[in-house]
Structure formats: C-alpha cells, structure tokens
KOLZAZA-800177 format. One record per residue (C-alpha): x, y, z; residue in one letter. Coordinates in steps of 0.25 Angstrom, whole numbers. Example, Ala and Ser with C-alpha at 12.3 -4.5 7.8 and 13.67 -1.06 7.14 Angstrom:
      px      py      pz   type
      49     -18      31      A
      55      -4      29      S
% end
This chain:
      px      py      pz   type
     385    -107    -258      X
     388     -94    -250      X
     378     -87    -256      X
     366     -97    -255      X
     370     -96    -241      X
     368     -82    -241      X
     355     -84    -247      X
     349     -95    -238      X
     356     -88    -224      X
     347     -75    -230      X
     335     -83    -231      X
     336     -88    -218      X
     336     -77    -211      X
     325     -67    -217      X
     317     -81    -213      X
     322     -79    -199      X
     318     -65    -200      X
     306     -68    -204      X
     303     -76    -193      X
     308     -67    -183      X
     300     -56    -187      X
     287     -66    -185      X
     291     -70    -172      X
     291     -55    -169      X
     278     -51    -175      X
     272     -62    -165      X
     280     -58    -154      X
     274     -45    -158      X
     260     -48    -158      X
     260     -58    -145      X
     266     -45    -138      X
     255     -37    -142      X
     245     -47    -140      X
     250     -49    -125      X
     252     -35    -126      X
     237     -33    -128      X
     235     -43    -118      X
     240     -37    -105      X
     235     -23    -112      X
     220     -29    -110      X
     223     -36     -96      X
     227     -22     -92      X
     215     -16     -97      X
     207     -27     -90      X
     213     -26     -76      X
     216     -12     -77      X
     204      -4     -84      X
     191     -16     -85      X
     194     -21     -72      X
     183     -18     -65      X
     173     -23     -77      X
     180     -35     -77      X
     178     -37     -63      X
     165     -33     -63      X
     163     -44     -74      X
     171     -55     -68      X
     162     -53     -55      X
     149     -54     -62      X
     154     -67     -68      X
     160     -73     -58      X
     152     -67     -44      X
     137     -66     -39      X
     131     -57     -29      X
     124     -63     -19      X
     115     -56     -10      X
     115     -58       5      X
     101     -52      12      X
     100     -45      25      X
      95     -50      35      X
      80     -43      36      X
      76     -34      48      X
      67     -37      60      X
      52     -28      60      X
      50     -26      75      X
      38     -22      81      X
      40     -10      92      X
      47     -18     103      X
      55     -27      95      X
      47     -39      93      X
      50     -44      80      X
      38     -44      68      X
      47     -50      59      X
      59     -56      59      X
      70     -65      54      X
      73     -80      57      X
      84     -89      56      X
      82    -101      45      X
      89    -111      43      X
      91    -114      29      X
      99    -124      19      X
     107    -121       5      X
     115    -127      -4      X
     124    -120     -13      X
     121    -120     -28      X
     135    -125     -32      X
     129    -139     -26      X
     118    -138     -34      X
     123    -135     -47      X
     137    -143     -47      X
     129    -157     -43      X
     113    -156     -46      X
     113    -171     -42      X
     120    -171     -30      X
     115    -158     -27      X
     100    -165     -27      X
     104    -177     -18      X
     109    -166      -8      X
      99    -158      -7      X
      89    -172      -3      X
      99    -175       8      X
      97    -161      14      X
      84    -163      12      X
      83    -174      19      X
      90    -169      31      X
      84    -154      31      X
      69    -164      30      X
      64    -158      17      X
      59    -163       7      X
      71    -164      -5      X
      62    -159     -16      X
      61    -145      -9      X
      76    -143      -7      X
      79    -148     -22      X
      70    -138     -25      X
      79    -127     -23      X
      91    -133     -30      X
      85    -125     -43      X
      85    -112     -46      X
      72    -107     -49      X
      72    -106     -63      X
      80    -118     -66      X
      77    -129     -76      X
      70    -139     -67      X
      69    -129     -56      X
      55    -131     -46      X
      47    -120     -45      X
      48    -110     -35      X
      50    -108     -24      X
      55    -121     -23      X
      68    -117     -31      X
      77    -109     -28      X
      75     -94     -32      X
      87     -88     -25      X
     101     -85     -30      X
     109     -96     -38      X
     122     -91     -31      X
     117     -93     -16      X
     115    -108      -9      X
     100    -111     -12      X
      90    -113       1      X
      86    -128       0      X
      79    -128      14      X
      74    -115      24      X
      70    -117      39      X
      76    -130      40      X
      77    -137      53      X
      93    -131      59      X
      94    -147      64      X
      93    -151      51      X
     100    -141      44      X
     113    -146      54      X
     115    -158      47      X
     117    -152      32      X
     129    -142      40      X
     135    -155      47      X
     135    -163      35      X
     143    -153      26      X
     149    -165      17      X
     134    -171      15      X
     128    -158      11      X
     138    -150       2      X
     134    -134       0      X
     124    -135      10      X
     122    -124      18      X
     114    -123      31      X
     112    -108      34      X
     102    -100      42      X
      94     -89      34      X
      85     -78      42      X
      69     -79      38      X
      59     -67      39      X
      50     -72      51      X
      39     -64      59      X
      38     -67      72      X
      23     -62      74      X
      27     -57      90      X
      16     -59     100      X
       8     -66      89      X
       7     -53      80      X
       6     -56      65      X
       8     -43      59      X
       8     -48      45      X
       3     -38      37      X
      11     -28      43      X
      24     -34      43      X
      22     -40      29      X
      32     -49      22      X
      44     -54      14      X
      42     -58      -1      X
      52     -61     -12      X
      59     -49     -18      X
      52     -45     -34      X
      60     -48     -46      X
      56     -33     -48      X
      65     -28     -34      X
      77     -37     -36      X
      87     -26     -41      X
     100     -19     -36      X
      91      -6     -33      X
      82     -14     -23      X
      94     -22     -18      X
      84     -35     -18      X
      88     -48     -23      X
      79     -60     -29      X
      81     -68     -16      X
      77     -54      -7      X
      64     -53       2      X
      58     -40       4      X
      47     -35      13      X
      32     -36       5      X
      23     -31      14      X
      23     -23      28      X
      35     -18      35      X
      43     -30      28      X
      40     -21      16      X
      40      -7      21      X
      53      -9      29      X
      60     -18      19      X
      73     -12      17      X
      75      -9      30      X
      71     -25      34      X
      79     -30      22      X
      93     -24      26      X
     104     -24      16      X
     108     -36       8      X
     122     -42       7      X
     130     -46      -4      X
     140     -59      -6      X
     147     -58     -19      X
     151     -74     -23      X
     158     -80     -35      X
     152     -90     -44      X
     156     -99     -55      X
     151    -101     -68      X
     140    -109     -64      X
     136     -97     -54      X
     139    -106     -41      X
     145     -97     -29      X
     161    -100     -29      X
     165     -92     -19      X
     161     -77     -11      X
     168     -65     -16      X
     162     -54      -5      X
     150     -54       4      X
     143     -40      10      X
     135     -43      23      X
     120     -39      22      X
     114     -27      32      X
     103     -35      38      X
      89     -27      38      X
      87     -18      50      X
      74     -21      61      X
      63     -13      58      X
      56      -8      73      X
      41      -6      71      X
      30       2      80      X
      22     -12      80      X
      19     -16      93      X
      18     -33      93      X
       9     -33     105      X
       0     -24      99      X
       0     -29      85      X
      -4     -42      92      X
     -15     -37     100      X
     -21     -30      85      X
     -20     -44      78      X
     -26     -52      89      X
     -37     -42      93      X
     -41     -40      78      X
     -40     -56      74      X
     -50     -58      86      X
     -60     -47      83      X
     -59     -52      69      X
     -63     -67      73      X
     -74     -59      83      X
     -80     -52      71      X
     -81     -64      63      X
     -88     -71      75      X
     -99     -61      72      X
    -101     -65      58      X
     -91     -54      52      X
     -82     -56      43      X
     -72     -47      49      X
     -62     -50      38      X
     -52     -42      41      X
     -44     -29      51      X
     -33     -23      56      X
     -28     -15      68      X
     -18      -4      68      X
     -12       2      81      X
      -6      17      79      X
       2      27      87      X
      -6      38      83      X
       7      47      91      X
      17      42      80      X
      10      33      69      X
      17      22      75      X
       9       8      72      X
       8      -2      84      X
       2     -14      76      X
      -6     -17      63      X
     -14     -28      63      X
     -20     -34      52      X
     -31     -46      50      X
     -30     -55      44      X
     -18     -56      46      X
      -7     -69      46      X
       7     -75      51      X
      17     -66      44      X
      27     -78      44      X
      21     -84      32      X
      30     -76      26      X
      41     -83      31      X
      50     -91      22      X
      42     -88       9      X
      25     -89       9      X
      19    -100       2      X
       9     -97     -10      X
      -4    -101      -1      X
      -1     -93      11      X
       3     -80       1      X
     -11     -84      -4      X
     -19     -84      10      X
     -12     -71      14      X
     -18     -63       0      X
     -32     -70      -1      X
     -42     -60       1      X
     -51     -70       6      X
     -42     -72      18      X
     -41     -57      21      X
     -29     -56      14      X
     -20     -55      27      X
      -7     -50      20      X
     -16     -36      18      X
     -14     -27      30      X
     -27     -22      36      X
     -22     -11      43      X
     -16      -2      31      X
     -19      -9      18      X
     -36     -11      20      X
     -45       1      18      X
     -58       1      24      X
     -70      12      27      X
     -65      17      41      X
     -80      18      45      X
     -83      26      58      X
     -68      27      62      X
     -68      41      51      X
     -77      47      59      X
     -67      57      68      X
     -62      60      54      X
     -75      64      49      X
     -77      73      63      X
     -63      79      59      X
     -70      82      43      X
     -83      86      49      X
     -77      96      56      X
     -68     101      45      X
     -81     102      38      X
     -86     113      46      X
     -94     106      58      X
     -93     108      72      X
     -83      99      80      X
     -93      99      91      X
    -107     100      86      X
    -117      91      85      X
    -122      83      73      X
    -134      77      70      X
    -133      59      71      X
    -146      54      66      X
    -146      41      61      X
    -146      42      47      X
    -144      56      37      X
    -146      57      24      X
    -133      63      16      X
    -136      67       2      X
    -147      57      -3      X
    -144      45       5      X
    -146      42      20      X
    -136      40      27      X
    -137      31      42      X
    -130      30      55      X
    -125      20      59      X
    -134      19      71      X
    -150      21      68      X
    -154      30      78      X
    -150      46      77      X
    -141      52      89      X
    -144      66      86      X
    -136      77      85      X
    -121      71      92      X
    -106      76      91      X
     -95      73      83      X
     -89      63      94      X
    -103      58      97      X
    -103      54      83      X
     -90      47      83      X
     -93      41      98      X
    -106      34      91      X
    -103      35      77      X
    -114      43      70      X
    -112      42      57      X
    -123      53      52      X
    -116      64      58      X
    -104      63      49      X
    -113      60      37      X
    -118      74      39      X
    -105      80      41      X
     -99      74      29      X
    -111      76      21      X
    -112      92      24      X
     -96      94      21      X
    -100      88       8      X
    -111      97       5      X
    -102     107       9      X
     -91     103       0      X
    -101     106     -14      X
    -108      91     -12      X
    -108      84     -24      X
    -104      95     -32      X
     -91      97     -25      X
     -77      99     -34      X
     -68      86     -31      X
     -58      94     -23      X
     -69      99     -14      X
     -63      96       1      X
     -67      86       9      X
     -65      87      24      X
     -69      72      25      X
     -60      68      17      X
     -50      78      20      X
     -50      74      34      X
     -50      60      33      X
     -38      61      24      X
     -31      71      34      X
     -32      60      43      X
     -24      50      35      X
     -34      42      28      X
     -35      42      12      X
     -19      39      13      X
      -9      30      18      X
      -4      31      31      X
      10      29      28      X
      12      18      38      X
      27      11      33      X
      20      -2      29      X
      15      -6      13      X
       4      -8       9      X
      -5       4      16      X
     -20       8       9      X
     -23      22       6      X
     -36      22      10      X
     -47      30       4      X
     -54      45      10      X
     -63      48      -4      X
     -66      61      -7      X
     -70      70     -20      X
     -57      67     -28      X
     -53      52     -25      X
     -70      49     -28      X
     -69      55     -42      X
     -56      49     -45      X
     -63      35     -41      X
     -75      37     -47      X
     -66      39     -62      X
     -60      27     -59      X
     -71      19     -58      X
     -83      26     -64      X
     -84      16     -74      X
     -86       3     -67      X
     -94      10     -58      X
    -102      14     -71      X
    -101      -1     -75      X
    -106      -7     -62      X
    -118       6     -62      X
    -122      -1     -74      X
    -120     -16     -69      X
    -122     -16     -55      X
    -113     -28     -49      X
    -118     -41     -53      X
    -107     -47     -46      X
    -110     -45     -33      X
    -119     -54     -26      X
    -123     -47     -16      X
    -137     -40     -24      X
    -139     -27     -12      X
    -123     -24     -13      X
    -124     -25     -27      X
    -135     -16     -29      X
    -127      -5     -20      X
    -114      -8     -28      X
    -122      -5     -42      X
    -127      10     -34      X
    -114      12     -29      X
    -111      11     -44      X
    -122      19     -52      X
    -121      31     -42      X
    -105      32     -44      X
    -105      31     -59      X
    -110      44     -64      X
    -104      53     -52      X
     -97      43     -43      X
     -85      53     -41      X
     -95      63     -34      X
     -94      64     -17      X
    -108      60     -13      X
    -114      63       1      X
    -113      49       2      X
     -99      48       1      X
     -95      62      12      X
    -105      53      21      X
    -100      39      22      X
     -86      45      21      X
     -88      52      34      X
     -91      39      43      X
     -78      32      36      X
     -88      24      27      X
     -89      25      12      X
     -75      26       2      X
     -67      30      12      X
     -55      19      17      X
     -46      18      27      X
     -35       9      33      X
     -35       5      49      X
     -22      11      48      X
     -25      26      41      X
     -38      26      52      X
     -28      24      63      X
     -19      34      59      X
     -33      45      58      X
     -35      41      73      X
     -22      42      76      X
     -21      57      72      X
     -34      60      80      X
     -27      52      91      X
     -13      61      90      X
     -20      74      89      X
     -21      75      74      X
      -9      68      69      X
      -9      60      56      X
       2      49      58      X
       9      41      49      X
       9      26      54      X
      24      19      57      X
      27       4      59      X
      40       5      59      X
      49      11      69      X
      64      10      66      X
      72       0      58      X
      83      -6      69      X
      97     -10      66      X
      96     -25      72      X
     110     -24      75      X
     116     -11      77      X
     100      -6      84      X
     102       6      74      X
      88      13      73      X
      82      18      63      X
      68      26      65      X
      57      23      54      X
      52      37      49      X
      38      42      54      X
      28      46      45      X
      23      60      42      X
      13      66      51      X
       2      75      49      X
     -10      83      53      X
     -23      78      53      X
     -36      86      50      X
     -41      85      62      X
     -40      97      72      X
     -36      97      86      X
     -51      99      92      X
     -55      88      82      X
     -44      80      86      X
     -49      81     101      X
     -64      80      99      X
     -61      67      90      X
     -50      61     101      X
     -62      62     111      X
     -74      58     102      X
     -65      44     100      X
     -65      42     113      X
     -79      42     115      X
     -82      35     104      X
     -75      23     114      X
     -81      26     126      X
     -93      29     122      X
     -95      21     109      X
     -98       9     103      X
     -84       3     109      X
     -85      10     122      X
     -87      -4     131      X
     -74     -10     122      X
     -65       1     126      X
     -72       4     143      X
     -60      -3     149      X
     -48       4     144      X
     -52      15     153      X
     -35      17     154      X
     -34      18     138      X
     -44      26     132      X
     -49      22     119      X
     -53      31     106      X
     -59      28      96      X
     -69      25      84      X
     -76      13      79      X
     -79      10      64      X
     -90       1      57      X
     -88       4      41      X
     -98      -2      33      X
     -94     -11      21      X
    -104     -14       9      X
    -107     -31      10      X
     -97     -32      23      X
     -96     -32      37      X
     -94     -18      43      X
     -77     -15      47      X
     -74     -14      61      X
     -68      -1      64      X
     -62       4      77      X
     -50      16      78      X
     -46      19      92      X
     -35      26     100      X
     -29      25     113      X
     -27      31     122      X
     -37      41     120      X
     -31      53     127      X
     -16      50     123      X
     -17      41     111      X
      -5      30     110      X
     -14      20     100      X
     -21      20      87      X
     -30       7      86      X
     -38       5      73      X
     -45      -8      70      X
     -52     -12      60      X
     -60     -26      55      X
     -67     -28      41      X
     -79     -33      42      X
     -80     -32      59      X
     -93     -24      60      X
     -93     -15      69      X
     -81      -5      74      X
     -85      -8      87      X
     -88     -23      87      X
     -75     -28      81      X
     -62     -17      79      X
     -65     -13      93      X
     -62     -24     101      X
     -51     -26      92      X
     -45     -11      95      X
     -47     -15     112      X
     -39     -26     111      X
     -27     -17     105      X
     -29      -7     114      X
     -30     -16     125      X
     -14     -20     121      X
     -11      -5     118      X
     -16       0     133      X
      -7     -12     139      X
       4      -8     132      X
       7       7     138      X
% end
C-alpha cells in the first residue's frame, strides 16, 4: 500500500510540473508578444510619427482652396475699368446630396420654386461632372466634391431671404454672397480689347508650381493677362476633415487669402472715350461713302514718358459678356472674321503698310544717305526706277521742292529717287546681303521692325524688309512661288488681280530673294512689304516729338494696396537714341507742322490756333481694297504733351477719314490741360 502510494503521489506531481512549466512557456510568450507590442507602438509614436501623421491626414483630411479676392484695374484718376461685384448665390452641401438622393431632389425643386428657376437647371448641378447619369457641361457641376455646389448665381437677394428664414425647410442650404469680375465701361468706354478677359484655368497650369486650381480663373488677354498675379493675389487655404465617403465633417484650420492688389494705369477714361466714339463715327462716315472701312484703331501717347492715354479699338464690344461665363454663340461672334473679329486689338496686334506716315523716316535715311538736308529735289509726276515707272500720287510735276515741301504735300517721286540712288550706291542688284541699308536701318532705329515692348499680350512685330529677312523669305517660299509661276491662280475670281498675282509669282521664282529697285522705291513712301502697327508708328512720332527719344510704351502705373494704399510703381521701359540727328530732328518737327497748316488737312485743324497741331497723313494703297486711312500727329507743336495715331482699313484717304477722327481726340486732349 505504501509504496503504490509513493508511486501514484510521484506521478502526480511530475504531471503538475508538467503543467507548470506549460503555463510558463505561454506566460513567456504572451510577455514577449505584449512585449513586442509596446516595442512597435513606441517605434510608431516615437520614430514614424510624422509619416503616420502625414498618412492619416491624407486619409482623413482635404485641402480646400479659398481665392483672393482679384484686384481692381484703374484708369489714371481712379475710375474703375474693371471691377468686382457682389452675387448673391445658393449652395447646398454635398453630404445632402449624397446621404438622401431622393429627398435631395424634391429639395432642390422647392428652392427652385422659390428662387424662380426652372428645377431642371438646379438638379443639374446635383452631379459631378463625370458621374454615371451626370448632364453635360456646364450644366453639371465641375468644381470640387468637398465644397457646397453653386445650384443658382445672381439670384434676386429677396428671394434668396426666404431659403435663410426657413432653415428647417431647406437643410444644408446656404445663401452667401460671392464677388463677380465686372467691368463698368466708365463714361461709356469699352476698352475691351485692352482690358481682355477671365477664362478657365488649363488642365496644363493647374500644379503646385503655378499655385492654380481646377476651379481658378486667370487673365487671357490684355492687362487681365499681363498683370495677372498682381490682380489674382494669394489664395487661402481651409484644411477640412471628411469621412469615407469624402463629405466634409468638420474644419481642421483655415489660412485667409491675401486679396489682389489694384492695378493704377495711365489710361485716361475721358480720353479713351473720346477715341472710341470719334473713330466708331468716322467709321459709320466712311461707310456712307460706299467704303467699307472695316476696321481702326486710335492710340494716344506721351511721347515725354511712353505713357499710353487710351487705345481704342474698332470693332470693338461690351467687355461684360465676359461676365459670369460666355456662352458658345457670343465666343463665336467675337472670333468670326466676317465680323471684324472684335476680340483682336487693332492698335498693337494688326500690321499694316504705314503709307505716307514713313516719310520723316525716309528724310532721316535720305539724309544718312549722303543728300543735303536742305537741298532741293526734283517732284515731277512720275520717275522711272530701274525698268518701271513709277507715279506721284498727284499728275502734275512740282518741280524741284524741299524735303519739307515734300512731306507738307506729299511728293512721292522725291523719295523714289533718294532711295533709288542709296540702292545703286550700295552695289544694286549685286549687293552682298549684309550690305547696309540706311532705310531700313533708319526705320528700324526708330522702333519699327520690333515690338514695342508695351505691358500688354499679344503685340505684332511688324515687318521693315531688307537684303537678309527677303532672302530668308524667298527659301521659305520659293517653291509655291514656283508652283503658282507655273499655275497662275485659278482660284481667284478677280481675272486682272489674278494675272498680277501670277507676275508677282514668275518674277520671284528664279531670284525672288534679290533687292530690286522696285522694292528701295515703294519702301521709301511706307508702301510695299514694309508693316507696321498704330502703336510702333506712334512711338517713331513720339521720338521726333521728344527730340530723338525712342520710348517704351507703359499702361500701367503702379499696383495699389486697396487697403493699406501701399504703392508700388510699374517699371519703365528701356529708352534709346534714335537715328535721327538733332537738325533733323528740328527740320522734321517744323515740316509736320506745315504739313497741317498748309496741307491737305489744314482747314480740319485752322481753329486750334491755342493748340498747334503736327502732323502727317497716310493714304497706303491695298491690292482689290479700299485705300487705309492714315493720319499721325502731335500736340502741341512747340512742347509736345500728345501722340495721336489714327488709323481706318479701308477709309480712303488719310485726310478724309483718320483725320477728322484725330481733331476730335485733340479737341478732348486741349480741354483737358
């Protein structure tokens, strides 16, 4: 008995030590495990904090982004050109949407009904664009899935009233007021052109280097687009938290936006008006006449400082189609060539042939060419120049004249010759490409050939021809010019333009690039391939005005702080000497004035006996068209404030139609010293 007792009591407790030693090796292993365990959560809030944190606020949070309130563009005393309204629009959060589409629907009918819309318009915007079942756009909704969705803009305040007093009836609607890009057109001024526009920010801009967002507008033409980060300002940001659905739950923190600062330009409202209305009225004059006068511009310069007093434009329109977002037809109207296209500025972005207005140029190159400033040249009424005859515009010869006797009437022949004998004496056709060309060299000096540099998009270069630009031409277009040679134009109706077409053509094929007589001649009288904008002719009469200095156009003046007045100037442009020489600086400044009081506009201009008037008109002379209406002037004539220049496609002569247009504006420049 006793010693099975032994035996059993033995086995007993090697089982219980068995036992024991498994309970330890769990304990063990649940203290390691745990042990692990707070070994990892350390690691987590101690070394991967901030990438968890990072992490969990992508998930969990969306950056929303607030914009600034854009800048005011003031014209020189403060009148706004383009501004910012109050509208009053309505939302609804996306949480309503999402969480009951049905009662979501029947909701967005009852504010319907009370804002007076019709329903279908506001259930539009309930989708995202891009939805299953979502309506084109724009009548979805292309913004942001975490901001309320617009359903109604401009809505009438006294009805929006009854949606914030009804709170219960209209759950997550919201009645806010939003500013809205308008443009006041002061004293009935449209400025469109040079204002320009707000368009939808490109896929291809949205990016944190630009700072742009998918729902930004940006400047797209003018000084919206020029001085668009100054305008724009600094957008803020509100950090909000969503849930998995991505509905907002709640704001984590919100940076305020730095709104746009104003930007002060040197336009003068009163005088841009006066350009628009005295060129739309000379424009319907013309057209009376049976031309078609399809189109001008006016420019107003301070030839003392470049600073640009009004551009007008024609045709023009009311920049506030802009506002709110342009439909489809109107984008249409404002790009169709057959209506002028009025979004293209006349003033810097249309070249033309500058006509009679290049001729103080051509005094300047005939000069540089070795002839006498005050020697007298033979003006018969025609001269032949290599193999073809050349005529004045008049039929009768005037015999031997002065430089400024040929500006005052306009004799073309003289500067035929000039320009003809600087060509000889450059080697003729045999001359190397480089050979200088004080012509081309002058007219160049003076800022034509090259953008002005004006602060606005969109300028034209122009086009002075000489030896090099001719030959590089003529490579690039040698073999259509060989094709139409061969050809002729066929598709031309007119059978007499046709035929001058197909010469044009079979003289240029072989040798095209050479510099013919032809070429010196017509360039010399502003005809030919030499182009030029109102703006780049403005800027040659406003360095003969100045004495000789080639200015750099401004329109804006400073960028203004709205609410802490804090200036900042705009940077002037560079400045530069002209070619033109002091005496020739002097002669010209008194042959443009007798070119008014004793030309072919001297009975326009009598009057202003208390602001002299100098000047030159321009009648340039377009194949199957109405001659172009020049007129440049200045004022006043012994101590020039003004640069006017005025220009009408298709309005015959210089006298007959940019004239008239020219005294108007100097009628509103003299009553404003």
């Amino acid at each position: 008995m006793t010693r099975r007792a032994t035996l059993g009591t033995g086995r007993r407790d090697r089982r219980g030590a068995a036992v024991q030693g498994r309970f330890l090796a769990v304990v063990a292993l649940v203290v390691l495990c745990f042990g692990s365990l707070v070994g990892r959560l350390g690691q987590v809030q101690l070394v991967g904090h901030s990438d968890f944190a990072a992490a969990a606020a992508a998930l969990d949070t969306r950056t929303l982004v607030v914009p600034a309130l854009r800048g005011r563009i003031l014209d020189a005393r403060g009148l706004p050109l383009a501004d910012n309204r109050t509208s009053t629009v309505v939302t609804i959060e996306r949480r309503v949407i999402v969480g009951r589409p049905d009662r979501a629907a029947s909701l967005v009918r009852e504010v319907a009904q009370v804002v007076g819309l019709p329903a279908e318009q506001l259930l539009g915007r309930t989708w995202l664009c891009g939805e299953d079942g979502a309506p084109a756009a724009p009548a979805c909704w292309a913004g942001s899935p975490q901001v309320p969705v617009p359903l109604a803009e401009d809505v009438d305040p006294t009805h929006a009233l009854t949606l914030v007093e009804q709170p219960e009836r209209f759950p997550g609607v919201v009645v806010e007021s939003r500013p809205v890009r308008t443009y006041p057109r002061p004293l009935g001024t449209s400025a469109a052109q040079l204002i320009g526009y707000l368009g939808q920010v490109r896929a291809d801009e949205v990016g944190a280097a630009t700072g742009l967002t998918a729902e930004d507008l940006v400047g797209r033409a003018g000084l919206e687009e020029q001085y668009d980060d100054v305008l724009r300002g600094t957008p803020g940001r509100t950090v909000v938290s969503v849930d998995p659905r991505g509905l907002v739950t709640g704001v984590v923190s919100r940076t305020e936006p730095v709104n746009g600062r104003d930007l002060l330009t040197s336009i003068d409202a009163r005088i841009q008006a006066s350009a628009e209305k005295a060129l739309a009225q000379q424009v319907a004059a013309a057209r009376t006449r049976g031309w078609a006068a399809d189109s001008g511009a006016v420019v107003v310069l301070d030839p003392r400082s470049g600073a640009v007093a009004a551009l007008a434009s024609a045709p023009t329109y009311d920049p506030n189609v802009w506002t709110g977002g342009i439909s489809a037809t109107d984008y249409a109207a404002l790009t169709d060539s057959r209506a002028g296209t009025p979004l293209l500025s006349r003033a810097i972005g249309v070249e033309l042939a500058p006509a009679s207005t290049l001729k103080p140029a051509s005094v300047t190159a005939s000069v540089k060419a070795g002839n006498p400033l005050r020697g007298t040249y033979d003006c018969p009424s025609s001269s032949r120049i290599g193999n073809r005859v050349f005529h004045n515009h008049e039929t009768k010869g005037r015999g031997h004249i002065s430089f400024a006797t040929a500006i005052q009437i306009s004799c073309d022949t003289v500067f035929y010759r000039t320009a003809y004998d600087a060509w000889r004496a450059q080697g003729g056709l045999t001359a190397r490409t480089d050979a200088p060309d004080p012509f081309a060299e002058v007219a160049k000096g003076f800022g034509l050939g090259a953008r002005t540099g004006i602060d606005l998009p969109g300028e034209s270069s122009g086009r002075v021809p000489d030896r090099a630009s001719k030959k590089a031409s003529w490579e690039a277009t040698k073999d259509q010019l060989c094709a139409r040679a061969r050809t002729g134009y066929p598709d031309v109706t007119d059978a007499k333009h046709a035929a001058y077409l197909k010469q044009i053509a079979v003289e240029n094929c072989a040798d095209g690039w050479v510099v013919r007589p032809g070429d010196v001649a017509n360039f010399s009288i502003g005809q030919g391939d030499v182009a030029t904008t109102p703006l780049q002719v403005a800027v040659m009469y406003a360095a003969i005005a100045n004495g000789g200095t080639v200015v750099t156009p401004r329109v804006g003046s400073a960028s203004v702080d709205a609410l802490t007045g804090d200036r900042e100037d705009v940077a002037a442009g560079p400045r530069r000497r002209s070619p033109m020489s002091a005496e020739v600086g002097a002669y010209l400044r008194g042959a443009l004035r007798s070119a008014v009081t004793a030309g072919s506009v001297r009975g326009r201009f009598a009057s202003m006996t208390d602001w002299p008037v100098a000047g030159k008109t321009g009648t340039g002379e377009v194949v199957g068209k109405r001659d172009t209406s020049w007129f440049v002037s200045y004022a006043p004539a012994d101590e020039p404030r003004w640069v006017v220049s005025v220009v009408v496609s298709q309005g015959g002569p210089g006298a007959r139609t940019a004239a008239p247009v020219a005294r108007s504006v100097h009628e509103t420049l003299r009553s404003l010293r």
